[in-house]
C-alpha positions in Angstrom: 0.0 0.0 0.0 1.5 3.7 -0.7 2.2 6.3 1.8 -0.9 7.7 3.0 -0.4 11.7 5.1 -2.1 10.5 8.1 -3.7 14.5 9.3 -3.5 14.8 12.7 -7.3 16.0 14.3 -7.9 19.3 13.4 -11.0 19.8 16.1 -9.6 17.5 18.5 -10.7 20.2 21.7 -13.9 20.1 20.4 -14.4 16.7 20.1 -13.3 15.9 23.7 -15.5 18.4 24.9 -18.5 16.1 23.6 -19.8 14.1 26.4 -20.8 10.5 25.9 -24.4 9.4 26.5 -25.5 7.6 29.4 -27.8 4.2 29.1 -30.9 6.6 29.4 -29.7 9.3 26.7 -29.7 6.2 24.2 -32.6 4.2 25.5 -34.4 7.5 24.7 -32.8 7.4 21.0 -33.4 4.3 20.5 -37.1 4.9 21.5 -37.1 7.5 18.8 -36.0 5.1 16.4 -38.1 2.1 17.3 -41.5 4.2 17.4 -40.6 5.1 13.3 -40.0 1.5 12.8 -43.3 0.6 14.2 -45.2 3.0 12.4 -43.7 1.6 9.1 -43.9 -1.8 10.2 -47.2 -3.2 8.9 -46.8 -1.5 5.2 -43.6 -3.5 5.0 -44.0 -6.8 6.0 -43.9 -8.4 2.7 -43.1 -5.4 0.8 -39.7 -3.1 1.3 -39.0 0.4 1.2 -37.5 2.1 -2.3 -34.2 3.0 -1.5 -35.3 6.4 -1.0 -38.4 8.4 0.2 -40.1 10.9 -2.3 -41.5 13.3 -0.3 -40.1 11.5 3.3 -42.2 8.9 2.3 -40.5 5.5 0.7 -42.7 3.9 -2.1 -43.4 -0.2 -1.3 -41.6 -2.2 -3.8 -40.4 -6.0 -4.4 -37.2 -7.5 -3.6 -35.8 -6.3 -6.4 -33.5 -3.3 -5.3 -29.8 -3.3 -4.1 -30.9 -2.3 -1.0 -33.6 -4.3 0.7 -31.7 -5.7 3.1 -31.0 -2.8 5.0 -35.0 -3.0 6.2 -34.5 -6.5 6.7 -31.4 -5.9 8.8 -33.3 -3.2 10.6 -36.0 -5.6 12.1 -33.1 -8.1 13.2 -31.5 -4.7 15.2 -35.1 -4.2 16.8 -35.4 -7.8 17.8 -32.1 -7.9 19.1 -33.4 -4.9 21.1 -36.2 -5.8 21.8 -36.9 -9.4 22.2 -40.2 -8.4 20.3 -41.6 -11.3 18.5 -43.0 -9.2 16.0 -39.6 -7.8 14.8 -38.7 -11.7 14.1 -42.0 -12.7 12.2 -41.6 -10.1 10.0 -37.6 -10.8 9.2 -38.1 -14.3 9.2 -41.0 -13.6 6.5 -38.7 -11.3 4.7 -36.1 -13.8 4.6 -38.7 -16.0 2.6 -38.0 -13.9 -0.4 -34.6 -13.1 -0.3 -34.0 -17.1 -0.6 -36.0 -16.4 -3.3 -34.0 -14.3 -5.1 -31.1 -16.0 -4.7 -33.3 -19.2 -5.9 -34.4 -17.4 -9.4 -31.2 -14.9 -9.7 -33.3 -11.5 -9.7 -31.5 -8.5 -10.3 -28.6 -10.3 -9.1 -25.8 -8.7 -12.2 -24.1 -6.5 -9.2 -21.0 -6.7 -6.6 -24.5 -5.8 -3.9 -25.0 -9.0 -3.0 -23.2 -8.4 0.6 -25.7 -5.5 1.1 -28.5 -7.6 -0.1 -27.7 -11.0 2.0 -25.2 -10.0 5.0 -28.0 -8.0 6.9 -30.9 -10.3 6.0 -29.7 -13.9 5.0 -26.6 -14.2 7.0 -27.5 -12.5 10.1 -30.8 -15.1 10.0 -28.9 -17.5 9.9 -26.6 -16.4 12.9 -29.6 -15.6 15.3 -32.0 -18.4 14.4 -30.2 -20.8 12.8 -32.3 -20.8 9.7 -30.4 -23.1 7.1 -32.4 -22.4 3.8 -31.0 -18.7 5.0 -27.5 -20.2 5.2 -28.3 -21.3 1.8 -29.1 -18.7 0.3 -26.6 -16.6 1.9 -23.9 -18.7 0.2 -25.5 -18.5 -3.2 -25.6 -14.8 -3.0 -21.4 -15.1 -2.1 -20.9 -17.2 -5.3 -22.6 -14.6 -7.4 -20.8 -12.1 -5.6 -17.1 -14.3 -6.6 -17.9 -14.7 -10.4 -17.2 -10.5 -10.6 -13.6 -10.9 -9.2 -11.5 -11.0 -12.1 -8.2 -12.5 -11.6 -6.0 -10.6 -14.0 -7.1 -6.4 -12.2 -7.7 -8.6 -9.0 -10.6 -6.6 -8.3 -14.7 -7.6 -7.9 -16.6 -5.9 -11.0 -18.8 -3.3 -9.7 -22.0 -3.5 -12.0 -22.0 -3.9 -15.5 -22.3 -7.5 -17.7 -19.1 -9.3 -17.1 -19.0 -10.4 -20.9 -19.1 -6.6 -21.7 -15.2 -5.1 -22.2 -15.9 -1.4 -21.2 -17.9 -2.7 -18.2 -14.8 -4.4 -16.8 -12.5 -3.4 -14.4 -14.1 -1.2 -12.5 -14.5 -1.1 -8.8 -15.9 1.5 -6.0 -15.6 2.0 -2.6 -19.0 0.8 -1.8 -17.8 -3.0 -2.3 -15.7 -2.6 0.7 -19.6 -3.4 2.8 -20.2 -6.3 0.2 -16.8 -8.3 1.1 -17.5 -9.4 4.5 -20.3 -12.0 2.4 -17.0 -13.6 1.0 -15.6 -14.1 4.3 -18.4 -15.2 5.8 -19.0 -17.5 3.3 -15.1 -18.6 3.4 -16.1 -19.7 6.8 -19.5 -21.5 6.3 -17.9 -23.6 3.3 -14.2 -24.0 4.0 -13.8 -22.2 0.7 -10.6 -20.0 0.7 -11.6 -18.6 -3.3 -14.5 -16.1 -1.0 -11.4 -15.3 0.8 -8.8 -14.9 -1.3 -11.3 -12.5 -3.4 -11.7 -10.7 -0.9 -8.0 -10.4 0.1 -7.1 -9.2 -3.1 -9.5 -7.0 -4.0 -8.9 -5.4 -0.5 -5.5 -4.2 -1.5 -6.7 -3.1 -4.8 -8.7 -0.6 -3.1 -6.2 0.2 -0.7 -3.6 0.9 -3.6 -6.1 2.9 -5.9 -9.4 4.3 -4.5 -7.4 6.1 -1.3 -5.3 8.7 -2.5 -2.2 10.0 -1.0 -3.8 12.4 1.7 -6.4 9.7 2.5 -9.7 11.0 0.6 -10.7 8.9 -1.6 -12.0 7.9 -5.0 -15.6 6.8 -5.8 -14.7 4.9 -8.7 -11.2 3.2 -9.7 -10.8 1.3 -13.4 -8.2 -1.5 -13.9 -6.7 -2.8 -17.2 -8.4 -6.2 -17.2 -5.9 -6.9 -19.6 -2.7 -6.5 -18.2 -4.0 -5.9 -13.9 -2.4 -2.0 -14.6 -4.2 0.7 -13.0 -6.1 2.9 -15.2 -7.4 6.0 -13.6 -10.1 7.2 -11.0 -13.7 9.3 -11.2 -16.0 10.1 -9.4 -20.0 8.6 -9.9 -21.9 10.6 -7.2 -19.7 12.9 -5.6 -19.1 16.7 -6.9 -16.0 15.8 -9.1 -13.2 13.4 -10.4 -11.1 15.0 -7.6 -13.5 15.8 -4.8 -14.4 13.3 -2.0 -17.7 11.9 -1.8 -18.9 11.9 1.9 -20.6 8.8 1.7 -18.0 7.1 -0.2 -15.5 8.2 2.4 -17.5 7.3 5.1 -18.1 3.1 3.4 -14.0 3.5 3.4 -13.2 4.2 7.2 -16.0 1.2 7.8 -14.6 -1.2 5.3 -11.5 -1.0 5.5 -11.4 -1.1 9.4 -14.0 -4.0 8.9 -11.1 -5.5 6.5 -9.0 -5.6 9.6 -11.7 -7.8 11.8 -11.6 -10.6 9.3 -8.0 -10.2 8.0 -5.7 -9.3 10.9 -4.0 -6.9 8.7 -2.8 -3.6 10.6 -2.0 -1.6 7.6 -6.1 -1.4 7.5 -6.6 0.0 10.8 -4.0 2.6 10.0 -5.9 3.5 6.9 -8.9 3.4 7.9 -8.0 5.7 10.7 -6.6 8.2 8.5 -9.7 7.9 6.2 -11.4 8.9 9.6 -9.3 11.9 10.5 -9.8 13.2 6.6 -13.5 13.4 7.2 -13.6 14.7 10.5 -11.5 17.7 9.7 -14.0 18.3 6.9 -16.9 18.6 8.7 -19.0 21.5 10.1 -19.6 21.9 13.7 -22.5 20.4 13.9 -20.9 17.2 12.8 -23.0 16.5 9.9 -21.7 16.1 6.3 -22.4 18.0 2.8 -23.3 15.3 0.6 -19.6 15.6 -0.7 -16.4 16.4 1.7 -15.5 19.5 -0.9 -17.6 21.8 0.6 -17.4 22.4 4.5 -19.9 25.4 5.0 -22.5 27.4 2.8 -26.1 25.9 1.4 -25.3 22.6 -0.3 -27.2 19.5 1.2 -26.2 17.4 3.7 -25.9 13.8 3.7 -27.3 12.3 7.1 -27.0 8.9 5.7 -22.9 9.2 5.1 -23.2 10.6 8.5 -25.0 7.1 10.4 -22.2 4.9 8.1 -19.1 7.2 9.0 -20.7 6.8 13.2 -20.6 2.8 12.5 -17.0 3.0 10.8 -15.7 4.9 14.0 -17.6 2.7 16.2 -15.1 -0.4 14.4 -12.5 1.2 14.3 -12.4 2.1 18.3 -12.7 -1.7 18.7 -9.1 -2.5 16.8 -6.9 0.7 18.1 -4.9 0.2 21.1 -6.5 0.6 24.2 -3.2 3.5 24.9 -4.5 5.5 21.8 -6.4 9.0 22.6 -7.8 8.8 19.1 -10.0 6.1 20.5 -11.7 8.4 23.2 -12.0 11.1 20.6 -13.5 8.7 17.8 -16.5 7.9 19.8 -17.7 11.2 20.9 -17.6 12.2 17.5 -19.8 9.1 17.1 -21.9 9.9 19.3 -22.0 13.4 18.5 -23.2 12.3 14.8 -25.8 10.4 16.2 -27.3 12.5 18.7 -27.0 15.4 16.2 -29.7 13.6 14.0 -31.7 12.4 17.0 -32.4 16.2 17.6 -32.4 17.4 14.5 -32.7 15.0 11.4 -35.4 12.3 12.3 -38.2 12.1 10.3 -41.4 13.3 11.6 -43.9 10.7 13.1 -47.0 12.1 11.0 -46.1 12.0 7.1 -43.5 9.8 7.0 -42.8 6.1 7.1 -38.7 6.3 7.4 -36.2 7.1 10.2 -33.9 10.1 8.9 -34.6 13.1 7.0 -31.7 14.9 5.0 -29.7 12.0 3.5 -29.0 12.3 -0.3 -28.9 9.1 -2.2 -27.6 10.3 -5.6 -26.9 14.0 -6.1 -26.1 14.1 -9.8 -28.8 12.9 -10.7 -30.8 14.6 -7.9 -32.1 11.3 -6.6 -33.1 11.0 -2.8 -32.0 14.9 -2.3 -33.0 16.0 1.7 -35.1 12.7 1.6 -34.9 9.2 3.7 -32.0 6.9 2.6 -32.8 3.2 3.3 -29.6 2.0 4.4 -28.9 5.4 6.3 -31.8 4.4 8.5 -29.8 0.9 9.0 -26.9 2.2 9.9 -28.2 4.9 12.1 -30.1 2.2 14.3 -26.8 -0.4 14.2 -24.9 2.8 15.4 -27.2 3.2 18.8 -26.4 -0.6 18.8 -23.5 -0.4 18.7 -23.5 2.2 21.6 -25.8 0.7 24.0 -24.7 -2.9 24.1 -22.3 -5.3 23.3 -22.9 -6.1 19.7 -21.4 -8.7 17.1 -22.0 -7.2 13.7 -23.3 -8.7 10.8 -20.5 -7.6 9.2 
């Protein structure tokens, strides 16, 4: 892996001076969040939320997007919570049609597949033990390992694998989609999940981090000859600029990389992914939809803000118990998070999501100051996270 500058924390003061919440302070939070749940609850039972709201409301549709497992994976949070049968009927249900899926290969042409099965399937399969889950978990992983291509050493984004200018490219998203591999490495005594995931892992290490640890949205790879091509942007403002979400799936990846590989170069670079967004972000802690711009009018993105909590929230758990950045790393955590509890939840009447002010795809001016899907997942694994001891499904 290159050097990476590894910035020291420009608002270190002010993130010490952010306390950390007490057991009521998140049991109130998490009240918050479970109450929006439950009033969503009986629309989505067999149905899943778009992966965005128009209007703070989300549309019901199939299992058909890249994202319905982040509903799924809500409901297993709330049972874990909880204890609440209800939250388990409904996943166990749901989990009915993501073996489905994986059964009949729908809208399956897509490194998501760790989105899709790691917070539904897998964790199903974890909690109750349900082995048609386990099945279909694995089948999701073997669709997931015929996009690695062995030449660039990368997994295939999107894009038809017999199609040339489709090949080669990778984004920082798939760092969330590679714990699938290793969990399927495990299940099967396979080592091809986990070798995939092991080299495309340092792929993205090499190419979509750049030398002062932003990063790329998008890398592309010679499958020809494994040489590096060159790196753009798909959502953020610019080839060149830093896309908060993107940045935000790379300090949780990578330090995520770490749990299942033992490799230490990843907790150093996810770290220093970490201090690059935190010196970027206004005082209130929440993101602009891309890391370029640190004041003014442009939206924010509440959803990179919930992933970039959960990425800190790993990364405390692999630092040395001796490192300060540890202590500062969850009150910016928390600071995030109780920052949207005040200020960026949905409202109870109108609605049928969990956060407002997430931005799903700003070129295209998709999801814009709306409800993000997977923002809502990773808001409630972050109170999680906080309030309990927690093994992730990641």
């Amino acid at each position: 892996m290159p050097d990476i500058v590894h910035e020291p924390l420009a608002r270190a003061e002010s993130l010490a001076a952010i306390p950390l919440p007490g057991a009521a302070e998140l049991d109130g939070a998490i009240a918050r969040a479970l109450a929006r749940i439950d009033r969503a609850l009986p629309e989505f039972i067999d149905r899943f939320p778009a992966p965005s709201s128009e209007g703070l409301v989300y549309p019901a549709i199939g299992n058909i997007e890249w994202t319905n497992g982040f509903w799924t994976g809500m409901l297993w949070l709330a049972w874990e919570l909880t204890g609440e049968a209800r939250y388990c009927d409904a996943a166990k249900l749901q989990v009915r049609s993501f073996v489905e899926r994986a059964d009949k290969e729908i809208n399956v042409a897509h490194h998501d597949m760790g989105f899709l099965y790691t917070p539904s399937a897998c964790a199903s399969w974890r909690l109750t033990g349900n082995v048609d889950a386990q099945r279909a978990g694995i089948a999701a992983a073997r669709l997931l390992l015929k996009r690695y291509d062995p030449k660039a050493r990368v997994i295939q984004a999107w894009g038809d694998l017999d199609d040339p200018a489709q090949a080669g490219r990778m984004i920082i998203d798939c760092n969330l989609n590679l714990p699938l591999l290793y969990w399927a490495s495990e299940q099967t005594g396979d080592l091809d999940y986990r070798d995939a995931a092991e080299e495309h892992l340092t792929q993205a290490a090499r190419y979509l981090v750049r030398p002062d640890a932003s990063t790329f949205h998008t890398f592309h790879m010679d499958t020809l000859t494994g040489a590096p091509l060159y790196g753009t942007t798909h959502q953020g403002y610019s080839d060149d600029s830093c896309w908060a979400r993107g940045q935000a799936w790379g300090i949780y990846g990578f330090a995520l990389g770490f749990a299942h590989s033992g490799r230490e170069d990843l907790v150093r670079l996810s770290a220093s992914l970490a201090n690059y967004y935190l010196n970027r972000l206004p005082d209130d802690l929440i993101c602009y939809w891309d890391l370029i711009f640190t004041a003014g009018e442009e939206p924010r993105d509440t959803s990179a803000a919930a992933i970039a909590a959960c990425g800190l929230l790993e990364l405390i758990r692999h630092l040395p118990a001796s490192d300060p950045a540890r202590d500062l790393y969850a009150r910016a955590a928390w600071g995030m998070i109780r920052q949207i509890d005040r200020h960026h939840l949905a409202p109870l009447e109108g609605s049928n999501g969990l956060l407002a002010d997430g931005v799903y795809h700003m070129p295209n001016k998709v999801g814009v100051g709306e409800c993000c899907i997977w923002g809502d997942y990773f808001y409630l694994e972050a109170l999680v996270r906080m309030r309990r001891i927690w093994r992730a499904y990641w």
